[in-house]
C-alpha positions as CSV (number, residue, x, y, z in Angstrom):
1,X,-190.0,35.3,25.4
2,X,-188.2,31.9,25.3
3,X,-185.3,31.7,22.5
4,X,-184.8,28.3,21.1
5,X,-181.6,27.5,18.8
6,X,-184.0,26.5,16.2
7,X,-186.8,27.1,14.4
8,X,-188.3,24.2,11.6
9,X,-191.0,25.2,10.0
10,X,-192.2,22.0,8.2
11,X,-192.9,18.7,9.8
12,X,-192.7,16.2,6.7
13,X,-190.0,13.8,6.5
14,X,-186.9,16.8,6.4
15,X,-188.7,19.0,9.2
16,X,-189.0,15.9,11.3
17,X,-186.1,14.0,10.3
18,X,-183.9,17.2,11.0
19,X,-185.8,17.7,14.7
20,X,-184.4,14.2,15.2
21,X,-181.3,14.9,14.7
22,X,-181.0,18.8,16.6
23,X,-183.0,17.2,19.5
24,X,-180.3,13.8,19.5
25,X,-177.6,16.7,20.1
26,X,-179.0,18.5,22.4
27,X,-180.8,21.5,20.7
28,X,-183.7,22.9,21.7
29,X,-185.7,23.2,18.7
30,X,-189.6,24.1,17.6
31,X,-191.5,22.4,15.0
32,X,-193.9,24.6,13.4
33,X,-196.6,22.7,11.2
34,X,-199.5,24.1,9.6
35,X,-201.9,21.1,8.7
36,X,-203.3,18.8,10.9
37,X,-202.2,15.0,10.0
38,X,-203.1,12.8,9.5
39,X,-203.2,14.0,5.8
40,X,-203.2,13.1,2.2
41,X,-199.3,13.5,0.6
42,X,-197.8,11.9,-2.7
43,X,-194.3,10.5,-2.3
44,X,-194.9,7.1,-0.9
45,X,-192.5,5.2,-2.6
46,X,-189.3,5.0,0.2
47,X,-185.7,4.5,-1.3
48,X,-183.1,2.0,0.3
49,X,-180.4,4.4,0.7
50,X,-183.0,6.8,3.4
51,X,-182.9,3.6,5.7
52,X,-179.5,4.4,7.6
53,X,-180.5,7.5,8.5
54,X,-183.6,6.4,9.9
55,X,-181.9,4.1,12.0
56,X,-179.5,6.8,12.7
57,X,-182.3,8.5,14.2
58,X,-183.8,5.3,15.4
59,X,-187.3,5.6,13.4
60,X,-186.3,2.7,11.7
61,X,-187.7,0.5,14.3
62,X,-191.3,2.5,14.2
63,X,-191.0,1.6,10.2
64,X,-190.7,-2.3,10.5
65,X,-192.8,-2.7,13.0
66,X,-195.2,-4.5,10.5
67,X,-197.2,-1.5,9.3
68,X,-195.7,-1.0,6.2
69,X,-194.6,-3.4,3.2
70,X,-191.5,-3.9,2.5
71,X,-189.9,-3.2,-1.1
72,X,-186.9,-5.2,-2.5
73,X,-187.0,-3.8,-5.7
74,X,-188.3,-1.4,-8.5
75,X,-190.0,-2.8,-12.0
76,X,-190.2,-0.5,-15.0
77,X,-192.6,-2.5,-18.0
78,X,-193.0,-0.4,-21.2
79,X,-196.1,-1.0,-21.8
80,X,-195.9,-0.3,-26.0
81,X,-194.1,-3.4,-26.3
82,X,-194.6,-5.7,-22.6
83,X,-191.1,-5.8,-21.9
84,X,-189.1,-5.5,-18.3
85,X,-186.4,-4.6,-16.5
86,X,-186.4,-5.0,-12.3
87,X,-183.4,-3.6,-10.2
88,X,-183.3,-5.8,-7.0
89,X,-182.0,-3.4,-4.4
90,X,-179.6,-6.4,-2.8
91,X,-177.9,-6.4,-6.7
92,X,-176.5,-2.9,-5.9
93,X,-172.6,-1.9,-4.7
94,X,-174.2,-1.1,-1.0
95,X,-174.8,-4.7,0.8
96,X,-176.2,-3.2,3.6
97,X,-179.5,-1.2,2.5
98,X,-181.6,-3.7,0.1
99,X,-184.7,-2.7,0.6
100,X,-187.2,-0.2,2.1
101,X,-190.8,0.7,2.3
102,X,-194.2,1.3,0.7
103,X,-195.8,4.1,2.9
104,X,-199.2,5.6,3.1
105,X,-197.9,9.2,3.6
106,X,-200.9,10.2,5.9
107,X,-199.5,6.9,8.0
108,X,-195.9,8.0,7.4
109,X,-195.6,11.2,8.3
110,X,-197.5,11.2,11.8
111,X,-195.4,8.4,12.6
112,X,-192.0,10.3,11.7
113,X,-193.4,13.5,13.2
114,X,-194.3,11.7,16.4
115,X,-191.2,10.4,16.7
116,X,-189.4,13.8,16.6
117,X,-191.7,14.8,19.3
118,X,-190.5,11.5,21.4
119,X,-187.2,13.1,21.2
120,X,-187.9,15.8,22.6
121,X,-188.8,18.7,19.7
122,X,-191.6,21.1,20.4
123,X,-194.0,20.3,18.0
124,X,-196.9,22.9,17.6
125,X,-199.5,21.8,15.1
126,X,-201.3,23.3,12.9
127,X,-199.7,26.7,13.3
128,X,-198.8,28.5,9.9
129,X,-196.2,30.7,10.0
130,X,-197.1,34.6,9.2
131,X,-194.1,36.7,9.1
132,X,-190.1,36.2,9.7
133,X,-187.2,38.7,10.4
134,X,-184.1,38.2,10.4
135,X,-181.7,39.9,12.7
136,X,-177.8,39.7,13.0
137,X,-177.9,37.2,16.1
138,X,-181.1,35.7,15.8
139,X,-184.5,35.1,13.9
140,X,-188.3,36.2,14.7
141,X,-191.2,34.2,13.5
142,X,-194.6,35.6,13.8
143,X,-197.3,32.7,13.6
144,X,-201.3,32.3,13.9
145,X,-200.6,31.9,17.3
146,X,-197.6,33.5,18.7
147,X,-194.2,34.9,18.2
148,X,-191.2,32.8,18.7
149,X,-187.5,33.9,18.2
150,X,-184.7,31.3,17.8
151,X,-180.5,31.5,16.6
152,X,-181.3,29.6,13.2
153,X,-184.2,28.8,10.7
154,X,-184.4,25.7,9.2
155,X,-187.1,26.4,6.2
156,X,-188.6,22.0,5.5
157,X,-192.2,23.9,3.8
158,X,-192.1,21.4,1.3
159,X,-193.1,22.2,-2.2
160,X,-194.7,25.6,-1.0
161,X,-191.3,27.1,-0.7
162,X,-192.0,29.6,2.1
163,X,-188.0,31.3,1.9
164,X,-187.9,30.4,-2.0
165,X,-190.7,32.4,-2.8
166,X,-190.5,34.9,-0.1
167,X,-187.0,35.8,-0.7
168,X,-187.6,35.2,-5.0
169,X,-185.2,32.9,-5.4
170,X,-187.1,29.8,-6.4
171,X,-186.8,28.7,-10.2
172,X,-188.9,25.9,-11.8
173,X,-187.5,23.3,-14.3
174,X,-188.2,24.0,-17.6
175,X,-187.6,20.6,-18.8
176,X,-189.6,19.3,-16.1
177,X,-193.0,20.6,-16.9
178,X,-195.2,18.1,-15.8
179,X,-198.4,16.9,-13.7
180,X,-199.1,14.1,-11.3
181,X,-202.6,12.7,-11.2
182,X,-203.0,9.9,-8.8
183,X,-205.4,8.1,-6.4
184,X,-205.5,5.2,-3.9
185,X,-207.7,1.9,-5.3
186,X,-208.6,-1.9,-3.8
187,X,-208.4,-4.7,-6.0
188,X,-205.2,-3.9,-7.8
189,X,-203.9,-7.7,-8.9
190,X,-200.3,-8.1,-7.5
191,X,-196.9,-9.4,-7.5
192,X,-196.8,-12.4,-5.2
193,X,-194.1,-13.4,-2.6
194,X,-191.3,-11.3,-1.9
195,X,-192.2,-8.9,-4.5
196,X,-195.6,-7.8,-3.7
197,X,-194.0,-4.8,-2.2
198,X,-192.3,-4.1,-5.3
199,X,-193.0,-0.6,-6.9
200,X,-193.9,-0.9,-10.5
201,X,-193.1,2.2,-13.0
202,X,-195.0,1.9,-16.6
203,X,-193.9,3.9,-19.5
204,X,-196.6,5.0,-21.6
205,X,-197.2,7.2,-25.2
206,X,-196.0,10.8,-24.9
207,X,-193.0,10.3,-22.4
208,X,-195.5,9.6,-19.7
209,X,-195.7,7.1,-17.4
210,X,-197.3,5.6,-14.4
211,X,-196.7,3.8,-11.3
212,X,-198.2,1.6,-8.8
213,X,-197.0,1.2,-5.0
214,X,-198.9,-1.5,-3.3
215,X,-199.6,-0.4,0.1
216,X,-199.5,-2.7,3.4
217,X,-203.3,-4.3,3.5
218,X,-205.7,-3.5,0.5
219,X,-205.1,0.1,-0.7
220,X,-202.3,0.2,-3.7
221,X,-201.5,4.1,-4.8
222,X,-202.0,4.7,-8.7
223,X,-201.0,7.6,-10.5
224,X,-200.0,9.0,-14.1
225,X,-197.3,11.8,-14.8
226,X,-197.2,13.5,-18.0
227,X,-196.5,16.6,-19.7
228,X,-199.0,19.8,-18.6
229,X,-199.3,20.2,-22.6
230,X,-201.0,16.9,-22.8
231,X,-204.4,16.9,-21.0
232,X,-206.8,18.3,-23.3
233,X,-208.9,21.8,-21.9
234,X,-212.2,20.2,-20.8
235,X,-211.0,17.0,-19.6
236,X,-211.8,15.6,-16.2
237,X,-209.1,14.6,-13.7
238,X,-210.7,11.3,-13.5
239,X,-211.6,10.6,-17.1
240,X,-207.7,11.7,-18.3
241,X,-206.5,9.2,-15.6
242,X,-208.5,6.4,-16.5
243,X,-207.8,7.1,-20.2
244,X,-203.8,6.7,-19.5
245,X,-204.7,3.8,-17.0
246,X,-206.6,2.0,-19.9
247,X,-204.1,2.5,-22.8
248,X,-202.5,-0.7,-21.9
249,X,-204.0,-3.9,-21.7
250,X,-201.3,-5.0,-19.4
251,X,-202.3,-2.0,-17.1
252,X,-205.9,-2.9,-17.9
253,X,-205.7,-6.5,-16.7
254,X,-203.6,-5.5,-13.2
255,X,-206.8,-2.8,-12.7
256,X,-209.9,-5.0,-13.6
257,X,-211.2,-5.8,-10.5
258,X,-209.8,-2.0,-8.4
259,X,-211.8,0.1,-7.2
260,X,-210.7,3.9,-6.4
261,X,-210.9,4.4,-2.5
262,X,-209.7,8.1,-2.9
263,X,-210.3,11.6,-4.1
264,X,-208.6,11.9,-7.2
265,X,-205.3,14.6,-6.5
266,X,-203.1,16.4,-8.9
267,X,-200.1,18.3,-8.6
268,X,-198.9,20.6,-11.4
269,X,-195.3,22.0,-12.2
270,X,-193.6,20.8,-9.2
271,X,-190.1,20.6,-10.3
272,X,-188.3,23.3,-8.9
273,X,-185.1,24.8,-7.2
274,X,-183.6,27.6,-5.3
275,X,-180.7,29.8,-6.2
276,X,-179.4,29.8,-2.6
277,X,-180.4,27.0,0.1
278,X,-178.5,28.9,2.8
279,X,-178.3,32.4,4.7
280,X,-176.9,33.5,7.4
281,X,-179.5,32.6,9.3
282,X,-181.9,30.1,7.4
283,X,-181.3,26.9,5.7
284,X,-183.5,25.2,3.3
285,X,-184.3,21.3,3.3
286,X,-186.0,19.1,1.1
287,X,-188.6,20.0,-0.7
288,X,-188.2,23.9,0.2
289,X,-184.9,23.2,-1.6
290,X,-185.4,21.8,-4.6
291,X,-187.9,19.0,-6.2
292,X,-187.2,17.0,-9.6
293,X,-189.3,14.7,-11.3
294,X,-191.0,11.5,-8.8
295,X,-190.2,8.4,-11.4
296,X,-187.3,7.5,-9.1
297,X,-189.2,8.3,-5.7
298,X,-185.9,11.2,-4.9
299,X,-188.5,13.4,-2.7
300,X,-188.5,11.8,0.4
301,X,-184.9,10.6,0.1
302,X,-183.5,14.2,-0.3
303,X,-185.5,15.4,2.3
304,X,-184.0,12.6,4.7
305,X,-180.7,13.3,3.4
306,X,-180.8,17.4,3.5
307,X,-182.6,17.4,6.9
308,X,-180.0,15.3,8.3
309,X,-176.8,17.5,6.5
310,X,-179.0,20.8,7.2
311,X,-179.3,19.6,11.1
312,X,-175.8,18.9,11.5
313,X,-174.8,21.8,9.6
314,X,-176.9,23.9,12.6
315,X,-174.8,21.8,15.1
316,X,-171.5,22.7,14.2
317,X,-172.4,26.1,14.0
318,X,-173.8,26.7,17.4
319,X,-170.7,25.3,18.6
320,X,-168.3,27.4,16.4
321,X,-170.5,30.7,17.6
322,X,-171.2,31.4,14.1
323,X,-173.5,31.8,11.2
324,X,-174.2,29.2,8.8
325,X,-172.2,31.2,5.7
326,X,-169.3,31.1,7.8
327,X,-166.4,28.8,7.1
328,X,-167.7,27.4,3.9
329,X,-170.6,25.7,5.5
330,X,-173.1,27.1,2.9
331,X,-171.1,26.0,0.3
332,X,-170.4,22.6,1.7
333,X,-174.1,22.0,2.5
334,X,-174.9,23.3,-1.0
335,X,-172.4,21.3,-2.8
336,X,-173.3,18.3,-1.3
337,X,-176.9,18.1,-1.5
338,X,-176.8,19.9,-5.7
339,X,-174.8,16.6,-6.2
340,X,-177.6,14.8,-5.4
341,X,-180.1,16.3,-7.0
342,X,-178.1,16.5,-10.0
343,X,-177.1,12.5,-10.3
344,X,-180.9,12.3,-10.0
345,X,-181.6,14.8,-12.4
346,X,-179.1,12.8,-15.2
347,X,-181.0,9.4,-14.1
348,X,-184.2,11.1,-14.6
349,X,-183.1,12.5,-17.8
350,X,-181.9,9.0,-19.0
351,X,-185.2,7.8,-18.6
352,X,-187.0,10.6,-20.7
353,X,-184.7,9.9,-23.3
354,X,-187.1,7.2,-24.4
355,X,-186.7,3.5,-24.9
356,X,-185.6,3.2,-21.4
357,X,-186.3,-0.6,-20.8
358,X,-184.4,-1.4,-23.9
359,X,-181.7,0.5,-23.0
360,X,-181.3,-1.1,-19.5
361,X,-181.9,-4.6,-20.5
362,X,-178.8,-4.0,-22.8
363,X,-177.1,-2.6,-20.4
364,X,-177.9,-4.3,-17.1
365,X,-176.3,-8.1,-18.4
366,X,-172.8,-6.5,-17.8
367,X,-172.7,-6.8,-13.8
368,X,-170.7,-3.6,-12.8
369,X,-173.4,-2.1,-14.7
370,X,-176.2,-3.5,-13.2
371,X,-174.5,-2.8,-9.7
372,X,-174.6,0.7,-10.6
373,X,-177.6,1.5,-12.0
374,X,-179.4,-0.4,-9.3
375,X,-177.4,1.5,-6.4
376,X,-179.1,4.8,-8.4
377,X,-182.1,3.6,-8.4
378,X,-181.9,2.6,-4.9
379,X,-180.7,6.4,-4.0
380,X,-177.2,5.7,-3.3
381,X,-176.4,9.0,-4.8
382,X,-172.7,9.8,-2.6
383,X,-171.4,6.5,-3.3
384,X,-168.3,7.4,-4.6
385,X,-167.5,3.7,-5.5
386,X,-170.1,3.9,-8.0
387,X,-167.9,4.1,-11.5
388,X,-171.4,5.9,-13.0
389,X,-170.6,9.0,-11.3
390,X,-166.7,8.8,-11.8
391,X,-167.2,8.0,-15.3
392,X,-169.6,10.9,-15.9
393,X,-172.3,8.4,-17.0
394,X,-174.9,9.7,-14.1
């Protein structure tokens, strides 16, 4: 039986973008992935700060190739009282990522995934993994259609948590208890110019919100997020989303004319974490990790920015002849990507707060403020320059 160095099981933005980055130095690595793409996925919002590591990877040049629209900023209108507030990604400390991408995730993540496979990881789809073992020098994985063993596991399962749940070490966020209910619609009236590919968040009764993320072409992705203690027992999917849809008549003029394209999804009490992210011989990225909240689009980010730290991490252990919990790797790898999560989690928690719109537009006229904020909103969570995270603001 053929031993690789690694093992992903996952093949989403961290599965693929950490095969990228094993393949680029010379691992040989398998990509196990259960569904067939293309396929329907939320999380199509991209952030400025991902788009160094795609180029890193060199996906960046699949991204612009003119499939895809490009976003130069976020807008977030409370919709109680019709006021604004837009971050322009170019406005933040970090010149050199202002903008990104709107992606249609079924789009998206075949391109990514095929890229990985251009680089020369073993991609074997769909295959759903059945059983693993691990073993003091190496790890076994049992699938639907064979048995592989490999020196590392690199767990990118996404919100399914395959290690969280199978070694019970997955937690949810309590103050996160929310739903998702979105669908894909024609017609949606739009931003012209430069900011047609602008994301637009909308804060609604009840600490929910919605957003809408025009897609390249016709299709723009709607959705609502609220609290699971909100929708009434009884209540249809599509009858609670247009109700939150229609409870503005800003929101009600942008949707006149749309017409839904989709199936209706919903996701329920997807924030989440693990107590560990790293074993001996397993590592967890993106998703598999940890999820927050989606207002500030963090999923696809993190999983970018774990899959690349998680990869590397691999690297320098293959070399060394070690495990990944030697020489403080797990607890540099750890470290680095809680901070992350937990800048987003004090942005996220700003926002719940209430009033956020007035609170920014008060606070956005000072320009070092407005450079900060707007390089969090942007994803530019490790920028140490940014006095928000010195300053214990974010």
């Amino acid at each position: 039986m053929k031993r690789y160095d690694v093992i992903i099981v996952g093949g989403g933005p961290g599965g693929s973008t950490a095969g990228a980055f094993l393949a680029k130095n010379g691992l040989d690595c398998i990509l196990l992935e259960r569904e067939v793409y293309p396929r329907f996925h939320i999380g199509e919002s991209l952030l400025p700060a991902s788009m160094p590591i795609f180029k890193e990877t060199g996906f960046y040049e699949t991204l612009a190739a003119g499939n895809y629209i490009e976003k130069y900023g976020a807008r977030f209108v409370d919709y109680k009282t019709d006021d604004e507030v837009y971050f322009g990604f170019d406005n933040g400390l970090n010149r050199d990522i202002p903008m990104a991408f709107e992606v249609e995730r079924s789009q998206f993540d075949q391109d990514i995934l095929a890229h990985a496979r251009k680089l020369g990881v073993d991609v074997r789809q769909p295959e759903r993994v059945k059983d693993v073992e691990f073993h003091d020098d190496h790890v076994s994985v049992v699938t639907t259609k064979g048995s592989y063993t490999a020196r590392f596991l690199l767990d990118c399962t996404g919100r399914d948590s395959y290690l969280g749940k199978r070694l019970k070490m997955r937690h949810s966020h309590k103050d996160l208890n929310n739903f998702a209910v979105f669908a894909h619609y024609t017609g949606v009236k739009r931003y012209e110019g430069r900011s047609e590919g602008d994301i637009t968040v909308g804060l609604l009764p009840d600490r929910s919100w919605s957003w809408i993320i025009p897609f390249k072409g016709e299709r723009t992705s709607v959705g609502v997020v609220a609290s699971s203690a909100l929708k009434s027992p009884g209540v249809t999917l599509e009858d609670y989303l247009i109700e939150c849809l229609h409870s503005s008549p800003r929101l009600r003029e942008i949707l006149r004319e749309s017409e839904r394209v989709s199936e209706i999804i919903t996701i329920a009490n997807y924030s989440h974490g693990n107590e560990y992210m790293v074993g001996d011989r397993w590592i967890c990225a993106g998703d598999a990790a940890a999820f927050l909240d989606p207002i500030f689009s963090s999923g696809v980010h993190m999983a970018t920015v774990s899959g690349k730290l998680a990869a590397l991490t691999i690297v320098e252990a293959l070399r060394m002849g070690e495990t990944l919990r030697q020489g403080g790797r797990d607890r540099r790898y750890e470290e680095t990507v809680r901070q992350g999560i937990q800048r987003f989690h004090n942005l996220i928690s700003l926002f719940y707060q209430g009033s956020f719109v007035e609170q920014m537009k008060k606070t956005l006229h000072r320009e070092n403020m407005r450079a900060g904020f707007t390089s969090a909103v942007a994803g530019d969570m490790w920028n140490e320059d940014n006095f928000l995270f010195s300053k214990g603001v974010l």
